[in-house]
Every structure is written in C-alpha cells, then in structure tokens.
TORVOZA-143450 format. One record per atom (N, C-alpha, C): residue in three letters; x, y, z. Coordinates in steps of 0.2 Angstrom, whole numbers, plus 5000, padded with zeros to 4 digits. Atoms other than C-alpha are relative to their C-alpha. Layout:
BEGIN
ALAXYZ...
// end
This chain:
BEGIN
UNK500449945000UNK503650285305UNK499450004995UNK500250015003UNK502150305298UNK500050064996UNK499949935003UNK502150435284UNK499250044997UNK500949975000UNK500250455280UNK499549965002UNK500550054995UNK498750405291UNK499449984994UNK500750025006UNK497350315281UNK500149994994UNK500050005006UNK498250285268UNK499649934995UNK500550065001UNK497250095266UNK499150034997UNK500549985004UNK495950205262UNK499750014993UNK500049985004UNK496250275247UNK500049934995UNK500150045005UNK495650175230UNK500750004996UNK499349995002UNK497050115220UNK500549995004UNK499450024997UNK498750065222UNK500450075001UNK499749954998UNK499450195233UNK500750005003UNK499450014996UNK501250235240UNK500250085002UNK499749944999UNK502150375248UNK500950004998UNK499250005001UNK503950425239UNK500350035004UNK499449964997UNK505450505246UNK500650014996UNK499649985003UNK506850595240UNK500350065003UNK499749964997UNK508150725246UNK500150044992UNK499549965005UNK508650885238UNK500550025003UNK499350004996UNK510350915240UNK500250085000UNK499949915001UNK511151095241UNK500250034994UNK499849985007UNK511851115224UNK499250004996UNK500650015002UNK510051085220UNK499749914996UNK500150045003UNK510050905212UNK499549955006UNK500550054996UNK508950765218UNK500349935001UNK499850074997UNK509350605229UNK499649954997UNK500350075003UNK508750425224UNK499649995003UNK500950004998UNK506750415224UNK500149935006UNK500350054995UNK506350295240UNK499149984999UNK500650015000UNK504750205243UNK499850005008UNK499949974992UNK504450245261UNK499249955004UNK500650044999UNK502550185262UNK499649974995UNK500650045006UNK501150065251UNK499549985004UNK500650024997UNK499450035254UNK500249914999UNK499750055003UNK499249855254UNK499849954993UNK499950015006UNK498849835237UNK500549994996UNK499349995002UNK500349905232UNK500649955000UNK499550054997UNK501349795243UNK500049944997UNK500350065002UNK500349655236UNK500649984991UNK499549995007UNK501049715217UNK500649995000UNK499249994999UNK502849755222UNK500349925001UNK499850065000UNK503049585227UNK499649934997UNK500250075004UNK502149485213UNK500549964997UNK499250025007UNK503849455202UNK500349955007UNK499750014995UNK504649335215UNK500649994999UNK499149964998UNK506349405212UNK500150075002UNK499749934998UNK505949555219UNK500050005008UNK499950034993UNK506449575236UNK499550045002UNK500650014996UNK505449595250UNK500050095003UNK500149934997UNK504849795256UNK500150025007UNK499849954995UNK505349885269UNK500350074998UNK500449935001UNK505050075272UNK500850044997UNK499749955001UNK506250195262UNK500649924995UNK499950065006UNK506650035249UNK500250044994UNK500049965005UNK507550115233UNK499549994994UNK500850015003UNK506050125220UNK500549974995UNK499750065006UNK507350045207UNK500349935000UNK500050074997UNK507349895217UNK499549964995UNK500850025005UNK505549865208UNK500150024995UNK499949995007UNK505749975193UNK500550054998UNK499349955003UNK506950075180UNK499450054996UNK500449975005UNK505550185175UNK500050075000UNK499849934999UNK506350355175UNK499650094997UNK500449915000UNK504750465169UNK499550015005UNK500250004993UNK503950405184UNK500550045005UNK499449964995UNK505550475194UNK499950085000UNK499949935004UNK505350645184UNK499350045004UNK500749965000UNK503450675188UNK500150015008UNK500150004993UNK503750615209UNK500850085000UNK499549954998UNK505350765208UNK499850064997UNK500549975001UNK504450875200UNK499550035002UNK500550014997UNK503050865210UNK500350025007UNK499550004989UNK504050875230UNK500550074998UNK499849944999UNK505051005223UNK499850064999UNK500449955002UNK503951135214UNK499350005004UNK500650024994UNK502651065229UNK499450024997UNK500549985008UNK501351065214UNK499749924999UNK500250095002UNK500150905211UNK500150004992UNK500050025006UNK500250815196UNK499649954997UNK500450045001UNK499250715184UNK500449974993UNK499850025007UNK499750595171UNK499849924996UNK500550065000UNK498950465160UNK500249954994UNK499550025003UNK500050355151UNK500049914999UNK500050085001UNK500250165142UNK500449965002UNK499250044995UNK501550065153UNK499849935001UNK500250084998UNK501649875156UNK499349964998UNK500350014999UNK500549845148UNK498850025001UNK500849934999UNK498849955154UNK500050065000UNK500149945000UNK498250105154UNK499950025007UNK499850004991UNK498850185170UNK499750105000UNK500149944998UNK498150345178UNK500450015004UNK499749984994UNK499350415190UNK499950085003UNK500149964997UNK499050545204UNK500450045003UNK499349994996UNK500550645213UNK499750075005UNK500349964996UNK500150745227UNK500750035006UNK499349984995UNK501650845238UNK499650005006UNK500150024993UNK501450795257UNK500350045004UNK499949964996UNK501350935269UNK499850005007UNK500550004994UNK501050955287UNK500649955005UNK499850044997UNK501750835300UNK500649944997UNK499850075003UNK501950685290UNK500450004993UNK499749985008UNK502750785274UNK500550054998UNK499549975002UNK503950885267UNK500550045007UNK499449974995UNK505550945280UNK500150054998UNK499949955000UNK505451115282UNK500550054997UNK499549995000UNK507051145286UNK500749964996UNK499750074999UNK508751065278UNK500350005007UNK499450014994UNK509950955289UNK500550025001UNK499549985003UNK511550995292UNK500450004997UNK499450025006UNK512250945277UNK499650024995UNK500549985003UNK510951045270UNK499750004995UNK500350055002UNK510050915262UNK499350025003UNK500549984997UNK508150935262UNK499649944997UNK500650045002UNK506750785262UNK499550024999UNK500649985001UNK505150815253UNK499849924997UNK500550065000UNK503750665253UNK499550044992UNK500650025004UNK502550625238UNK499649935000UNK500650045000UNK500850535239UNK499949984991UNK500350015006UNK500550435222UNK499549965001UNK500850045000UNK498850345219UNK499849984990UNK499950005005UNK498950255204UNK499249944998UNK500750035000UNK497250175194UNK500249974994UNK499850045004UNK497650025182UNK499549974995UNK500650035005UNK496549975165UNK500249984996UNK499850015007UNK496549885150UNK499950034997UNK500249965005UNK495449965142UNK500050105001UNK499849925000UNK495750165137UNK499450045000UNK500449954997UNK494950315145UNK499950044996UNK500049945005UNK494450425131UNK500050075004UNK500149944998UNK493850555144UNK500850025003UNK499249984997UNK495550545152UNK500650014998UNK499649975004UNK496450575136UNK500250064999UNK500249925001UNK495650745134UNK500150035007UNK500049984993UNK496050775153UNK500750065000UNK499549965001UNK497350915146UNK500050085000UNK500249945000UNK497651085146UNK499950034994UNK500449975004UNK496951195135UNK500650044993UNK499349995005UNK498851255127UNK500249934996UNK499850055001UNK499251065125UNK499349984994UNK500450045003UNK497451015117UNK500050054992UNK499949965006UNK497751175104UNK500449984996UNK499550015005UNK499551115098UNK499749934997UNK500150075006UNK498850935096UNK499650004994UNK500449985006UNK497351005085UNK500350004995UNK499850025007UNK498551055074UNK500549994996UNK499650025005UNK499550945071UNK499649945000UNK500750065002UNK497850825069UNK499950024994UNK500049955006UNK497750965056UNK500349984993UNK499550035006UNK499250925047UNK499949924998UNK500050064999UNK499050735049UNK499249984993UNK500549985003UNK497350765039UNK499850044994UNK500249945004UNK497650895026UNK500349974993UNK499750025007UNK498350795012UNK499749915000UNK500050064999UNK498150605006UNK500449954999UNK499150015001UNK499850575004UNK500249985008UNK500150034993UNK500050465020UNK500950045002UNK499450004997UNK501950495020UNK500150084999UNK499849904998UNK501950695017UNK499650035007UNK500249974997UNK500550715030UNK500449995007UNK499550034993UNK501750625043UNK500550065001UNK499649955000UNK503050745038UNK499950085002UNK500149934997UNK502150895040UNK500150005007UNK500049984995UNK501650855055UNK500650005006UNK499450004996UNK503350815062UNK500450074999UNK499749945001UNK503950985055UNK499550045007UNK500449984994UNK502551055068UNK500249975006UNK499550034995UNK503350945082UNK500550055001UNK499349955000UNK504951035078UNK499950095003UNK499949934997UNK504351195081UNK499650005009UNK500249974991UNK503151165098UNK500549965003UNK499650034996UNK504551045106UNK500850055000UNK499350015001UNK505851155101UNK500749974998UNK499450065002UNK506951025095UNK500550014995UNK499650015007UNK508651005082UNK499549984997UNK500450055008UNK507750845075UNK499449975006UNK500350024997UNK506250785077UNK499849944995UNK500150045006UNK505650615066UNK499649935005UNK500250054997UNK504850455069UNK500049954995UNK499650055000UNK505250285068UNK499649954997UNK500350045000UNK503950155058UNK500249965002UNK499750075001UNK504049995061UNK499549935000UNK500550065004UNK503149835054UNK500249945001UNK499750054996UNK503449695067UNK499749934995UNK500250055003UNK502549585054UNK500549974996UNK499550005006UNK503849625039UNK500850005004UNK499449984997UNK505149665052UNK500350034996UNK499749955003UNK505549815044UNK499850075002UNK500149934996UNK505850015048UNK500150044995UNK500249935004UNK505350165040UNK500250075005UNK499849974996UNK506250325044UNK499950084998UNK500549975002UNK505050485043UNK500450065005UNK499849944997UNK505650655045UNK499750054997UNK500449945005UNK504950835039UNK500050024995UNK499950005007UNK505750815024UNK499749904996UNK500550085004UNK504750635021UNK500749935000UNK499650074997UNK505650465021UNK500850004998UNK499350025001UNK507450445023UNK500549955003UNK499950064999UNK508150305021UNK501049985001UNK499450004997UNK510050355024UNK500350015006UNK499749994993UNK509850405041UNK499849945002UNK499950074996UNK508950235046UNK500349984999UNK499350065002UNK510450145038UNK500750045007UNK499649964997UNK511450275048UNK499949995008UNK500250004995UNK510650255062UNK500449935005UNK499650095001UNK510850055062UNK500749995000UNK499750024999UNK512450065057UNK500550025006UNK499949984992UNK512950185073UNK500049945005UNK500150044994UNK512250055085UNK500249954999UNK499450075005UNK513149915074UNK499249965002UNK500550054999UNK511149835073UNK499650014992UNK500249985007UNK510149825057UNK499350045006UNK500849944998UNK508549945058UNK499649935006UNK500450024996UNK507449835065UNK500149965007UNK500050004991UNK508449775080UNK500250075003UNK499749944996UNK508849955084UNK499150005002UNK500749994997UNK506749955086UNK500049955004UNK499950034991UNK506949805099UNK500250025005UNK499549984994UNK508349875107UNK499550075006UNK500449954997UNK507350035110UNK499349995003UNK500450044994UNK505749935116UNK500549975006UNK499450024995UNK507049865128UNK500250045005UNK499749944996UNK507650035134UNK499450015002UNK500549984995UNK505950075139UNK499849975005UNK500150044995UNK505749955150UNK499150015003UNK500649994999UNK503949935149UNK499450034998UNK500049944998UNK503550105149UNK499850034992UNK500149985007UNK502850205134UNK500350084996UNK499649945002UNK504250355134UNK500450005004UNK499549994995UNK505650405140UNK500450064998UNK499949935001UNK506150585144UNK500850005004UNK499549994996UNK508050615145UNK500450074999UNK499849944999UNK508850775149UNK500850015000UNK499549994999UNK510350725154UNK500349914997UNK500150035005UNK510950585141UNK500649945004UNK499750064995UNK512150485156UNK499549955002UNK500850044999UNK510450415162UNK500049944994UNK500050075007UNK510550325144UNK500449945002UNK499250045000UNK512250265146UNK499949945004UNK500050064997UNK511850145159UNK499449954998UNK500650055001UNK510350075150UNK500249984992UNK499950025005UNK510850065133UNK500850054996UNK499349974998UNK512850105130UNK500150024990UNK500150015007UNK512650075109UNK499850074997UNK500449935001UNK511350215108UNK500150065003UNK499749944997UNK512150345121UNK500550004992UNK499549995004UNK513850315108UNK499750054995UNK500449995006UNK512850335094UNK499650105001UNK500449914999UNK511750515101UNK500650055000UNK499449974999UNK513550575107UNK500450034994UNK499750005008UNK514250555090UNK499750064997UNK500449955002UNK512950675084UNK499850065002UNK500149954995UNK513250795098UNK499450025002UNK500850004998UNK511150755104UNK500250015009UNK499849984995UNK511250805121UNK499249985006UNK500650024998UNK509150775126UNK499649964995UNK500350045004UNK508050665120UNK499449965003UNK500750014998UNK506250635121UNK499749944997UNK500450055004UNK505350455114UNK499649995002UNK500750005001UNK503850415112UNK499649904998UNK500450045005UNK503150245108UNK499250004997UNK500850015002UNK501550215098UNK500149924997UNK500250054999UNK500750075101UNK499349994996UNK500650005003UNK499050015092UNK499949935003UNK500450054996UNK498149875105UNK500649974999UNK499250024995UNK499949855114UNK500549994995UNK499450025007UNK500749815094UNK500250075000UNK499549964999UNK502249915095UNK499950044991UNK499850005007UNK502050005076UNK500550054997UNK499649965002UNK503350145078UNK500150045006UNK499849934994UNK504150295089UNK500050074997UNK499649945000UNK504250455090UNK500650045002UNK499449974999UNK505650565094UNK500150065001UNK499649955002UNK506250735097UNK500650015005UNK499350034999UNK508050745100UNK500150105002UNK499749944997UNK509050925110UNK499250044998UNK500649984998UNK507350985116UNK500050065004UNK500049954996UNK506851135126UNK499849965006UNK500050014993UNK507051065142UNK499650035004UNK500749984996UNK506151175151UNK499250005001UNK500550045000UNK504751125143UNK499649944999UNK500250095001UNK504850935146UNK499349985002UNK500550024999UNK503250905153UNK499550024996UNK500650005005UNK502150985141UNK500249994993UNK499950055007UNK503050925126UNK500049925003UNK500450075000UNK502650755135UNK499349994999UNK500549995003UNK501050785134UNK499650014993UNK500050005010UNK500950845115UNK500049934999UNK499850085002UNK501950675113UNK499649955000UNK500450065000UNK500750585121UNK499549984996UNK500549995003UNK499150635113UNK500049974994UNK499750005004UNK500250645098UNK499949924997UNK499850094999UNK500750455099UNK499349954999UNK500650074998UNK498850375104UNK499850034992UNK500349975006UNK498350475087UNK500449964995UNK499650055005UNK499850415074UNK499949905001UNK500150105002UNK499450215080UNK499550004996UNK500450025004UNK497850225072UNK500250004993UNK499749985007UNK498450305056UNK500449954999UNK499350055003UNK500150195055UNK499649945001UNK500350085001UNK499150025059UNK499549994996UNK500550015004UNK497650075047UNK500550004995UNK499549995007UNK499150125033UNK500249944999UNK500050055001UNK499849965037UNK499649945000UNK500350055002UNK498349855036UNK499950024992UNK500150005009UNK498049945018UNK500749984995UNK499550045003UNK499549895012UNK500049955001UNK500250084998UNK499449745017UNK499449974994UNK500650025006UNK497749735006UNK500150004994UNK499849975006UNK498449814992UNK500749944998UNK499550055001UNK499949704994UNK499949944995UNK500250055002UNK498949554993UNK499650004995UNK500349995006UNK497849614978UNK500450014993UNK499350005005UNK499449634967UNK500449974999UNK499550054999UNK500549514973UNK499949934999UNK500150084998UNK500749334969UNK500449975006UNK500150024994UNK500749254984UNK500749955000UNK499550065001UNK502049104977UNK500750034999UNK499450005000UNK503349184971UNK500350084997UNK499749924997UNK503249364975UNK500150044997UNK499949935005UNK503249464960UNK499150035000UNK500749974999UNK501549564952UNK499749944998UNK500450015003UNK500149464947UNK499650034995UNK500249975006UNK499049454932UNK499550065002UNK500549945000UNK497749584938UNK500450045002UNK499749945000UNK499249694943UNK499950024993UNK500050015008UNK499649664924UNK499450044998UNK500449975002UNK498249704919UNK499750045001UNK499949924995UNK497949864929UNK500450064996UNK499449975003UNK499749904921UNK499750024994UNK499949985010UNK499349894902UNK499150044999UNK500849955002UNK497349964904UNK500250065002UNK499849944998UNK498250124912UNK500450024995UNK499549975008UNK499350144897UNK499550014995UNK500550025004UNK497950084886UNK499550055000UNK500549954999UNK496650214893UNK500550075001UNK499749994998UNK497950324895UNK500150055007UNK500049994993UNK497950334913UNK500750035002UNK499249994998UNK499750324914UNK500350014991UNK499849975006UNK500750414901UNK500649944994UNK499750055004UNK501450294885UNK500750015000UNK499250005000UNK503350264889UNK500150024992UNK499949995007UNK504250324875UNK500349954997UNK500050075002UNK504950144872UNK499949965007UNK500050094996UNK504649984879UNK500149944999UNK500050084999UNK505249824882UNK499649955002UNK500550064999UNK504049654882UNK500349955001UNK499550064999UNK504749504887UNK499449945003UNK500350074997UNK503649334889UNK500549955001UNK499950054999UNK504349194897UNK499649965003UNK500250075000UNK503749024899UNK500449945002UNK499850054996UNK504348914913UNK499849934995UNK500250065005UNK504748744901UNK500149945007UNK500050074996UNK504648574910UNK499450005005UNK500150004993UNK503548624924UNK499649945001UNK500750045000UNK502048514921UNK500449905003UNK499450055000UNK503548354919UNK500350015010UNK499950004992UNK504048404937UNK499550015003UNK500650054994UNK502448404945UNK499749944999UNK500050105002UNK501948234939UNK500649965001UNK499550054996UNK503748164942UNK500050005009UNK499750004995UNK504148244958UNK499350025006UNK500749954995UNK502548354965UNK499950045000UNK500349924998UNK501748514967UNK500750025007UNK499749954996UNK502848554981UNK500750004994UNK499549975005UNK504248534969UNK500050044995UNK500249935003UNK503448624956UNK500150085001UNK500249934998UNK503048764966UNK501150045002UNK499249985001UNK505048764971UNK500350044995UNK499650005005UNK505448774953UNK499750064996UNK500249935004UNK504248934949UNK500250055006UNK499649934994UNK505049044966UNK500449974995UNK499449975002UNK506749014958UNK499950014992UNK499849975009UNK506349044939UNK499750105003UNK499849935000UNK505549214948UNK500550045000UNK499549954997UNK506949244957UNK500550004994UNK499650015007UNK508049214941UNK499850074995UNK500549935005UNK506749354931UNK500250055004UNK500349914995UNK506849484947UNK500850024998UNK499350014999UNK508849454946UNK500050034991UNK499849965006UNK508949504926UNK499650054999UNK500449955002UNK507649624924UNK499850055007UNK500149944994UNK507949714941UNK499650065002UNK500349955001UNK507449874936UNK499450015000UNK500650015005UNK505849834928UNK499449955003UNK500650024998UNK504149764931UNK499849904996UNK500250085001UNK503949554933UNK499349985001UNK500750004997UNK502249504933UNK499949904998UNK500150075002UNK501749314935UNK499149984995UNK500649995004UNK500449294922UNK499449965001UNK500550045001UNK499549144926UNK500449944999UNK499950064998UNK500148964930UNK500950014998UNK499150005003UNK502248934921UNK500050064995UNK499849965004UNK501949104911UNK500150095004UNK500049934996UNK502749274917UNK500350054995UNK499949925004UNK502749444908UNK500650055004UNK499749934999UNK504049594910UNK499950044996UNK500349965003UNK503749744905UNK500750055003UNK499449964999UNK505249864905UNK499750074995UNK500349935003UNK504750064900UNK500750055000UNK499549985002UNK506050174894UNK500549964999UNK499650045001UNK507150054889UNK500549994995UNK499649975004UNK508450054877UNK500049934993UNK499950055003UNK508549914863UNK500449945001UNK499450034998UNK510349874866UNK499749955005UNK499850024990UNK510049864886UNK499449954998UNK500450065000UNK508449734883UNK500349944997UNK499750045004UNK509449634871UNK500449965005UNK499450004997UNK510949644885UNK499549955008UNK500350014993UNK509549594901UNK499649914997UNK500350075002UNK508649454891UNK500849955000UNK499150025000UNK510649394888UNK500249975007UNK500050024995UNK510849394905UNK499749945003UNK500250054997UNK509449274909UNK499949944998UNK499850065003UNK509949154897UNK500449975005UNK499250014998UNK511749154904UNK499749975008UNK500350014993UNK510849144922UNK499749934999UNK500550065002UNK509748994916UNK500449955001UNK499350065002UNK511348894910UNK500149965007UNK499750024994UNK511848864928UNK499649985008UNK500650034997UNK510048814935UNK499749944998UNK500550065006UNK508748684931UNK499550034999UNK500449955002UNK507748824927UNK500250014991UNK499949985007UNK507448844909UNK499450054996UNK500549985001UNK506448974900UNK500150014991UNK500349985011UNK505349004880UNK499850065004UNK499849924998UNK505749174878UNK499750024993UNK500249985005UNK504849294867UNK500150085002UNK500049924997UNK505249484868UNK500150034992UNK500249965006UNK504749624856UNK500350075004UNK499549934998UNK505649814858UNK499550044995UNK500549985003UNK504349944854UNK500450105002UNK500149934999UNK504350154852UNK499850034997UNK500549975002UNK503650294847UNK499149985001UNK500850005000UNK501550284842UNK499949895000UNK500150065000UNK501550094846UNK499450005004UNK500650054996UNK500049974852UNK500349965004UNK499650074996UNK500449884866UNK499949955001UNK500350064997UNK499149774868UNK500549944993UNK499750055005UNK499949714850UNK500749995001UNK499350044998UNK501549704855UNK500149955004UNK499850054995UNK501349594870UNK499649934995UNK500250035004UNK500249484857UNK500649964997UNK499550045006UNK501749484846UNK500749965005UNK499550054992UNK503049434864UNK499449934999UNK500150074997UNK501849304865UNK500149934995UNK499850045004UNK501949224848UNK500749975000UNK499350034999UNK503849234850UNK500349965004UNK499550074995UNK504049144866UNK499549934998UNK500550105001UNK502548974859UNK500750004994UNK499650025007UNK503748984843UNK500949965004UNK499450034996UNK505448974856UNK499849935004UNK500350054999UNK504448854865UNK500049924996UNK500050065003UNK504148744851UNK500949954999UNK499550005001UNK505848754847UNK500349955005UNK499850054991UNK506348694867UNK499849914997UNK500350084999UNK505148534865UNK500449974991UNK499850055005UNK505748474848UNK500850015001UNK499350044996UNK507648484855UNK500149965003UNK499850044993UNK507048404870UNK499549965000UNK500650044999UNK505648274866UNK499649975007UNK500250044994UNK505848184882UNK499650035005UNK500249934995UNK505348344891UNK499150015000UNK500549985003UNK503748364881UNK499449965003UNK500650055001UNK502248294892UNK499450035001UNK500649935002UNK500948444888UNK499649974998UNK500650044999UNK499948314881UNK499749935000UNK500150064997UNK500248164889UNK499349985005
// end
C-alpha cells in the first residue's frame, strides 16, 4: 500500500510512521510503513540491519525513544510537530506532520477497537548548528531560558551561578530534584552540581547505587542514550530494559520520571542535565527549556574547563604534581601584601632532595625525574593538609598555616620515618612562627636550617657528595 503519494519529492530524509492506539488509551509499537529513497538508503547503511519492508518495527533500526514520544504525540493529538535536537552525531531538524485523508489516520477503530493513525516525518541532517533554528521556540519557552541565562550570568562564582540556575530548573520543570552532572573526560572525573552547589556525597552515592565509580556512571549514561542528546522517561520500566543498574538505583529513591539532557560542546560530552519526578504533562516544553538550556551550559562548562586547565598549568608543576615556584610566590606576596590574611601560626618546612645530582649522572634524567615524583609523593603523604610547593630543581617548600608546634614537630617526624623505608632522602629545615612574624624571614631562616642538615647529610655520606664533581 502506498501510504503517501510523492513522497520522493519531498527534500530530506522522509518516512511515513504508524502506530495503533489501543482502547485503554495506550500506544502500540511505532512501525515504519513508508521511506523516501533516501531514507531507505540510511536505514540500510549499518549492514546488520535488516532489510525494509512496509510496517517494519522502527526499533529494528533505532532505540531512540524521544523520537517515539514526538511521532505519538503528534498521530494522537493530530498536531504537527517541530524539533531540533543533537543525535548521532549532527544536528537534526525533524518535521512531524499527522496524515489525514485517504492515505491517513483511521477514522474509525477496529473491532477490537484499536485505532491506526499515520505520521509523515521529514528529517534534515547538519554538522554544523543552525543558530536560527535554535531560536525557532515559542515565546513561553525562550522567556524561561532568558532567565535562567540570567542566573548563569549574575555572579562570577562559576559554581553558585550553575546552582542558581538549577534552582530555576526546579521550579519551570516542576521537578523533586533537579541537578547536573559535570564531567571532564580528560581528567575522567565528575562533579555533582545541584541548587545548593557541589555535592559530592550524592555523586559517591550515586556511583555507589549503580556499583560504578562516578565516571563510569557518565559512560554508562552516554550508553543509555543511545546516540541521542536526551531521554524523556515517564514511565521508568522503559529504563529497566536499557539500563537495569540505573532503574534499581532511581527506584531506590522512589524517582518515578526522569528527563536528561546531555551537553555537548563540538560533540565532547562535558556533562548532563537532569530533572528527575517531573511534571509530566509538561514534558514537551520542559524539553525544550532543556534543550536550549543544555547548547548554553556547553560553552560555559568547556570554557570553565579550559580555564582550569590554564590556571592549572600556571601553578602546577608539571613533573611531580604539586605547586610550583610562582604558585609560591603568589602565596607568600599575598601574605606579604596583605592580600591574604597572616595565619595566626605558621609552619615552614624546606626540603632538599639529597643525591639527586649522583643519580642523574649515574643512572639518567629519567631516573632522576623518578626519584623527584616519589620524594613528592613522600611530602604530599606527610604534610597532607598543607601546601607543598616544588621550588625549583631538588628543592621543595611547605608551608603549613594554622598549625600547631607539636603537630609540625609530629608531620616533619612522619617523613623522616617515611624516608627510612625509601631511597628517598631529604635536608630538612623547618621553622614554627606566630603572632607579628615576617615570613619572608622565616622561610630565610627554613632555608638556612635545611643547607646546615644538608651539610650534615654529605659529611656522613661523603660518597654521595658530587655537587662539585
């Protein structure tokens, strides 16, 4: 049968769906019934999918369940639709149009009073994003995203303005919870952003529910979408056959719907959105919000995460992952000017990586470089708390603020004891400051005490000494 005449005309990959509504009101399983031959062309690119014939289940081809939503939607409320969304890939315009007349919806039902109604979709495929077909919203939908562009904007506090704007979420979706999901496929790590700002109990929590650490719970969810850049579900069985882990987990929590969202930034996944027991009868235009919502937060979260990134690298020693000297020095001219308020004591601590010079000449820079990550890791591990800074080739400072005499006495102690059982050796010099101190003099005087340990070192250990070899 043919279900619409000329449909070869029509631009774009076009098809004609099908679907019964049943008597209790529920909807039968979307068919594909007609394809231009473009579509045809598609359908049968994958050569595992089988081959087409009329009234073929659509989840033969795909599992894209907001595609299902928009074509039942559309046949039943015999209403076109419009939607412009990031899937597989490209930026897809899709067209839905209810099919009436000879060729279109059944009047009547059968007698098992079951009723067919046809949908015409017409779908237009790009890499690149249509700015004007972003804005292509309605006039209540481009209000709510205003302002929560508003809130995203009104502070410079990257992680409260996130949160406002998730509290605004909460109130246009209607929702329990609404929150979103960073994630920094670089670092492979997840940030867990809600209205009250980051908490990092529930991503643990979350993780632990699905028995996955955070960042596979963000695959697993790229996974469920299957392509796709959201997934609207009402009815939380739907999950259950796609991810059995993440149904448990929502159940647990008595969540009953659930909307996500991914954001994408030029196809790099950086996080999700979410709102979780939604006002269901508004799912369509909380999609919408979401969407807008979603292309807006990639830039922000990928520009936040390249500045980290920057800032990272301007602070961070590259080798062995603690601060650098210009962090250092950043630190004590902030104290110094009084930028940052003068702790009321302080801790000083120089060490001086011994031998290193002896092992790069015996063995080689890559062993050196070995032997200055584990003397950090040895400093990060006893002075945990506190600020390790590499100062400049075998020399690294801490700097410990509030800090107690004892408890320095007790942490320096510790990385003696820790040394013992390494080939890490360090000349240690530490000075215990409070009240109206000078800091710059007391890092001065740390530094005198660790040359003087130092000397000490080499005249125990002659052999060791090739400083001016």
């Amino acid at each position: 049968m043919e279900y619409l005449k000329g449909i070869e005309s029509f631009h774009g990959l076009a098809s004609v769906h099908s679907f019964n509504i049943l008597p209790d009101g529920s909807f039968g399983e979307l068919r594909i019934m007609q394809v231009n031959h473009a579509n045809e062309s598609l359908l049968v690119s994958n050569p595992d999918a089988p081959k087409f014939y009329p009234g073929i289940p659509w989840r033969a081809y795909y599992n894209e369940i907001n595609h299902e939503k928009m074509c039942y939607k559309c046949g039943s409320e015999n209403i076109p639709l419009y939607s412009y969304v990031n899937a597989y890939g490209h930026w897809i315009k899709g067209f839905y149009f209810p099919i009436s007349g000879p060729y279109g919806t059944d009047e009547k039902p059968d007698k098992d009073g079951k009723r067919t109604v046809y949908v015409l979709y017409i779908m237009n495929r790009s890499e690149q994003l249509d700015s004007n077909a972003m804005t292509t919203r309605s006039s209540g939908v481009l209000e709510a995203v205003l302002n929560i562009t508003i809130k995203l904007h009104e502070t410079q506090n990257f992680i409260k303005s996130l949160a406002d704007s998730i509290g605004e979420l909460i109130k246009l979706c209607g929702s329990r919870f609404c929150a979103m999901y960073m994630v920094d496929k670089r670092e492979e790590k997840c940030t867990f952003i809600n209205q009250n700002g980051v908490s990092t109990h529930i991503l643990d929590g979350i993780a632990k529910g699905m028995k996955r650490t955070p960042y596979e719970v963000a695959l697993e969810w790229e996974k469920d979408l299957a392509g796709s850049d959201c997934m609207m579900i009402a009815d939380l069985n739907i999950l259950k056959e796609r991810d059995e882990l993440w149904y448990e987990s929502l159940a647990a929590h008595n969540i009953s719907s659930i909307i996500m969202y991914a954001i994408r930034f030029n196809s790099r996944l950086v996080g999700f959105i979410w709102a979780a027991d939604f006002d269901t009868s508004k799912i369509f235009h909380i999609k919408e919000i979401l969407s807008l919502t979603s292309f807006m937060l990639a830039a922000v979260i990928a520009n936040y995460q390249l500045i980290s990134k920057l800032e990272e690298k301007s602070t961070m020693d590259g080798l062995t992952q603690v601060y650098n000297r210009s962090a250092m020095n950043e630190r004590v001219d902030k104290i110094v000017s009084g930028g940052d308020k003068l702790p009321e004591t302080i801790g000083i601590v120089f060490a001086d990586l011994n031998g290193l010079k002896a092992v790069n000449d015996n063995e080689g820079h890559t062993s050196g470089d070995k032997l200055l990550k584990r003397a950090a890791a040895l400093l990060k591990i006893a002075y945990a708390d506190y600020e390790v800074f590499r100062a400049g080739g075998d020399e690294f400072v801490i700097l410990c603020p509030d800090i107690t005499e004892e408890r320095l006495a007790k942490q320096t102690a510790k990385l003696r004891k820790l040394a013992e059982t390494s080939d890490v050796s360090f000349a240690l010099g530490t000075v215990f400051c409070e009240g109206g101190y000078d800091i710059i003099k007391a890092m001065q005087e740390a530094d005198e005490k660790m040359y003087a340990d130092k000397r000490e070192y080499y005249c125990n250990n002659p052999g060791k000494d090739t400083r001016r070899k």
